[in-house]
N, C-alpha and C positions, 0 to 999 in steps of 0.2 A: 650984422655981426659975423663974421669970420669963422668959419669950422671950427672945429680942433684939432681934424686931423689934414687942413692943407698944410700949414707952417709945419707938420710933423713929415708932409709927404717932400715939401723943397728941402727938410732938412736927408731925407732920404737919398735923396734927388741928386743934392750936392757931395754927400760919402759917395755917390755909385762912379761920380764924373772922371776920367781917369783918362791920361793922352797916353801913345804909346814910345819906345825907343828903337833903334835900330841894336839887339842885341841878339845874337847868335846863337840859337837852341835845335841842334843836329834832328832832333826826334821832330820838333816840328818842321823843318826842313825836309823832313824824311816823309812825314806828311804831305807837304807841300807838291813835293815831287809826284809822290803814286795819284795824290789828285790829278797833277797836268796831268800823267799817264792815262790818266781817263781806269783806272784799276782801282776795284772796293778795298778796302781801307778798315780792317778791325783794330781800334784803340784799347788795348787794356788795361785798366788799373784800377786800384781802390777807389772809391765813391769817395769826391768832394774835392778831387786833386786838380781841376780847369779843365776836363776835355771837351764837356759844352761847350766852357768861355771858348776855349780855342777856335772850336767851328765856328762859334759867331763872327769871331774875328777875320776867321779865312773866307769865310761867304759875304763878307765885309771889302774882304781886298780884292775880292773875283768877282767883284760887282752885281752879283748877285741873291739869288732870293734863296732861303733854308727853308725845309719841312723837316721837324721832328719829330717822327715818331715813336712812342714806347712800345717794344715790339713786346715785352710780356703780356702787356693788358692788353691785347688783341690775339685775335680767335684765328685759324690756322685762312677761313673764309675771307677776313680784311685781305690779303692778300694776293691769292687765290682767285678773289671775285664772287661776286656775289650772285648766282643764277638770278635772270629776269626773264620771265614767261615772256614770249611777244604773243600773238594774234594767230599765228600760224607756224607753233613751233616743229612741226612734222619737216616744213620747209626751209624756214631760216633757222632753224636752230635755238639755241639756246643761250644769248649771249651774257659773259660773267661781269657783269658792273665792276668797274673800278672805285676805291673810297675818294673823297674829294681830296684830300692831299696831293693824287697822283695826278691828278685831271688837274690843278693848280699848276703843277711842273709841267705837265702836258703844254697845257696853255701858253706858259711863258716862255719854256722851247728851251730852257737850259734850268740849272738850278743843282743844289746839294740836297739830298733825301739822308737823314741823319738816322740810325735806327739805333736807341739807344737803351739798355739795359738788356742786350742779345743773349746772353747768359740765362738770364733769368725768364726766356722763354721756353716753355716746353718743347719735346722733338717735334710734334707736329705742326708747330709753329714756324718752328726753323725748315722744314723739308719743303712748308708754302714759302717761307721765302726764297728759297732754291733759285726761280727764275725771275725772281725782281733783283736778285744781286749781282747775277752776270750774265742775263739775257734782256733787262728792264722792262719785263712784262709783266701787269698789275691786270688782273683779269683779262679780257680783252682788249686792253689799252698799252699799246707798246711804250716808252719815256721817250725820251727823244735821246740820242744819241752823247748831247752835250749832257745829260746829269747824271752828277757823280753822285755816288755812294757809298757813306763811312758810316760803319758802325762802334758801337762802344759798349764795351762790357764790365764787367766785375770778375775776378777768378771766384770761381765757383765755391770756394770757401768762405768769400766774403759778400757773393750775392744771394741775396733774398729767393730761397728754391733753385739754388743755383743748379746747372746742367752744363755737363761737358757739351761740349760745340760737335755735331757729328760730322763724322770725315770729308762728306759732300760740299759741307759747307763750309767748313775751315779750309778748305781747297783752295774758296774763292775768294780769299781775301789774303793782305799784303798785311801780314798781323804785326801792331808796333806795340812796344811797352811801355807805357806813360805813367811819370815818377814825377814830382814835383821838387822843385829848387827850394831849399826853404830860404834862401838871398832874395831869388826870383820872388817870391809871396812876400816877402816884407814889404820891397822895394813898389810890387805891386799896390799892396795895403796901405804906402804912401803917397800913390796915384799915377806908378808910372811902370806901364806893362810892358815888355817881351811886341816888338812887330811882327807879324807874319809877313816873310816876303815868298812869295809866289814863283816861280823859273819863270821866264819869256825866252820861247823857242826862238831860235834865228833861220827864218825858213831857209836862207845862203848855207847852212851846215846841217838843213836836212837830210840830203842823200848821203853826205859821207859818215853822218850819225848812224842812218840806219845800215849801213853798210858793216862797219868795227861794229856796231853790237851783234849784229848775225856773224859774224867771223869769229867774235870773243866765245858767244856763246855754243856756237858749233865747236868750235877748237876746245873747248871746255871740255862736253859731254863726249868729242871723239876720245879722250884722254879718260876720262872717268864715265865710261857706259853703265856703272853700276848706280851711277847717283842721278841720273834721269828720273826714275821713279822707284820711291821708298816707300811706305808704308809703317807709320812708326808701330811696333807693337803694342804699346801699352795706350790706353782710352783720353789719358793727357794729353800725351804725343797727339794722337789723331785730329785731337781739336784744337789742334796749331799749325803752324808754319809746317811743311813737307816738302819733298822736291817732286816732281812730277811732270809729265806735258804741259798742262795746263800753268803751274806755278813757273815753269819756264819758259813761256811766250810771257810771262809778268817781269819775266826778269830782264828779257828783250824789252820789251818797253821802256822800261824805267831805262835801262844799259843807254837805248837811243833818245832821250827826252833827257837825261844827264849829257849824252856829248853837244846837244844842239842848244841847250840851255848853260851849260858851262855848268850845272851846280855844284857844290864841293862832294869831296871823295868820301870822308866819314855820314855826312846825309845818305848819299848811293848806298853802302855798308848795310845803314841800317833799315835802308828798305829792302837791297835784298836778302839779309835773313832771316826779314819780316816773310817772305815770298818763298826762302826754300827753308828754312829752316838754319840752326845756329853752325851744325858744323858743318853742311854744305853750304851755304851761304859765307864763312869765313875759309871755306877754300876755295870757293870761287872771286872771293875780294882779294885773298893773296895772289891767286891764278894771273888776276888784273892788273896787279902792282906789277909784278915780271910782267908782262906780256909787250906793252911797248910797242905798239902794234905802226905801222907805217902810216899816213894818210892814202887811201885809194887813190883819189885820185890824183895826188904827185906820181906814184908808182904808174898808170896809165897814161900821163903827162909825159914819161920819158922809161917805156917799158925795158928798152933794150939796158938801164943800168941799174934794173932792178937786180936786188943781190937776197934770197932766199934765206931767212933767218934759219938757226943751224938746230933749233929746238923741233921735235916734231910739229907738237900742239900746236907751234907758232905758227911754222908752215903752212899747216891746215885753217888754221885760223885766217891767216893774211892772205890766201887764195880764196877763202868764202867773201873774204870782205871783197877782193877787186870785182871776182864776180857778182857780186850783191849791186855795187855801185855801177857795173855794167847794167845789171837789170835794171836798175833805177831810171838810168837814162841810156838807154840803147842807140846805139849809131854804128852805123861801118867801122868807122874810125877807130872806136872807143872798141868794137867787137875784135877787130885784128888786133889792137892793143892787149886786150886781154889774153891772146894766143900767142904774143910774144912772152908775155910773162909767163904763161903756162910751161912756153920752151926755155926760160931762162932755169927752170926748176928742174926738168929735164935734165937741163946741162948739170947743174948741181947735185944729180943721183938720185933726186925722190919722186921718178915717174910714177909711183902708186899714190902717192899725196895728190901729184898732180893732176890724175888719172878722174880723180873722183870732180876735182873744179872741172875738169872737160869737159863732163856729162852734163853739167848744168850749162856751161858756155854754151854746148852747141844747141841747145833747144832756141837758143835767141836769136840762131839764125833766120835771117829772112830770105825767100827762095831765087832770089835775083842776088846774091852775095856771093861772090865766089870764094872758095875755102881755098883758105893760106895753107901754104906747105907746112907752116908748123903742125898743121892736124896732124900729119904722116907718123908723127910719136904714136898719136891715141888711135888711128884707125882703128885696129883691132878691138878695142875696149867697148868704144864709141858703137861697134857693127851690134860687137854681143849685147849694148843695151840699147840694141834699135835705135839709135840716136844719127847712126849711119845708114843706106840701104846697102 
């Protein structure tokens, strides 16, 4: 005789079955991205809207294993580590056990740790997670490098004991706002979902990726020194997106893993003011629309017709990147090339632009290289920051 409830679990079985489409959704896109970036990941939104499903799916496409954690019903200790006496703790110490979740990631040497209802953890809760979201250390147990970490929350209005995020830790994350399509959920609930696609680096457009994003972003903050680090006043603010050191090496990330991935311009947008916040983060995406910046290495390819954009920012910008991509891959060749183009700036009236790329060129020198006459602009500069004897 037959259950009652298998024919009720295949009919279950068969509503859950569902293929997916190739259909275009910026925010998961934007997701997608801060994940390559290897950079945490706070999703926020009302309870019930797919942020789960999402992960499944992305840990799905990154071949991949997920641990989900509910970080409110855990004690500040799950995370932190658990003290274990050993035999002779006078001498070895006191080592803090990690929970089995972490040891699982541990194991398999890559993975997504999903930490889900952040909101609704107490402070103490949130200050032990402190170094498992951007150092991935779980007691004693370091993560391995490759797993990523996203978390999801509720606004504080709509979650269960909700609590504002504290400023430590809303630092360390690339905060996105997750809203549901109500097209997308029909079309879903008809069994056909939204794909998650993934960026694939092109390691051939690594160095000049990371080169234009350190140029963008220098050129950026030399122009806006006051938007490096903010501090929102109000207890909202703080438990969100900010600008600061730390949220802008995030914004370098993404910047470089967008040029070498190709991803689209509105996904970049909304992770970076997921990362600094809404109106630094929309004047540094319009910052990027002007900017225009050259490829490095065409300009090193044929330095002497290099022509100095007439913007300051630009300037500054486009001498961080050639030298970026000098340090990348350093050679004689590539070193005097960079010195020609320092001189071609020269020529064009912005010895203190150029003044400042000097200081960095010349530390790449290696002690068997003899210095091109073009130094002769910067000696002086170069002597006062030690860079000369």
């Amino acid at each position: 005789m037959t259950r009652p409830l298998v024919a009720a679990d295949a009919l279950v079985a068969a509503v859950g079955a569902w293929r997916t489409e190739p259909v275009r959704d910026p925010k998961v896109e934007a997701l997608a991205l801060a994940v390559s970036a290897n950079l945490p990941v706070l999703l926020w939104g009302e309870p019930g809207i797919g942020k789960s499903a999402t992960m499944a799916q992305l840990a799905d496409r990154l071949g991949t294993t997920m641990e989900t954690v509910i970080a409110s019903v855990h004690e500040p200790s799950d995370f932190a580590g658990l003290p274990i006496v050993g035999a002779d703790p006078a001498s070895t110490g006191v080592p803090m056990a990690p929970p089995d979740w972490a040891v699982r990631l541990a194991e398999a040497g890559e993975g997504l740790i999903f930490f889900d209802e952040l909101s609704s953890a107490p402070p103490a809760v949130q200050a032990a997670l402190l170094r498992v979201v951007l150092e991935r250390h779980v007691g004693s147990l370091r993560l391995p490098d490759a797993v990523r970490v996203v978390a999801a929350a509720n606004p504080p209005a709509s979650a269960a004991d909700g609590w504002h995020l504290s400023p430590p830790l809303a630092n360390r994350f690339v905060h996105l706002h997750w809203t549901h399509d109500p097209a997308t959920v029909a079309r879903g609930l008809s069994g056909t979902w939204p794909a998650v696609d993934v960026p694939v680096v092109d390691p051939a457009r690594t160095g000049t990726a990371v080169a234009k994003a350190r140029g963008a972003v220098a050129g950026f903050l030399a122009a806006r020194p006051g938007l490096a680090h903010h501090l929102p006043p109000d207890a909202e603010g703080r438990g969100g997106a900010w600008p600061s050191p730390r949220t802008w090496e995030m914004v370098l990330r993404l910047l470089a893993v967008h040029h070498a991935a190709g991803t689209r311009t509105d996904a970049l947008a909304l992770a970076v003011i997921g990362a600094v916040g809404d109106g630094t983060g929309l004047e540094f995406v319009t910052y990027l629309e002007e900017l225009d910046l050259p490829d490095p290495e065409r300009v090193l390819a044929n330095p002497e017709a290099f022509t100095l954009p007439q913007r300051g920012d630009r300037q500054l910008a486009c001498l961080t990147a050639v030298v970026s991509a000098i340090q990348g891959r350093t050679t004689r060749e590539r070193w005097e090339a960079g010195w020609v183009v320092l001189a071609q700036a020269v020529k064009a009236g912005v010895p203190d632009v150029a003044a400042r790329a000097a200081m960095d060129l010349a530390t790449l020198r290696e002690p068997n290289w003899t210095v091109p006459p073009t130094v002769d602009a910067f000696v002086d500069v170069l002597r006062l920051s030690g860079r000369l004897p």
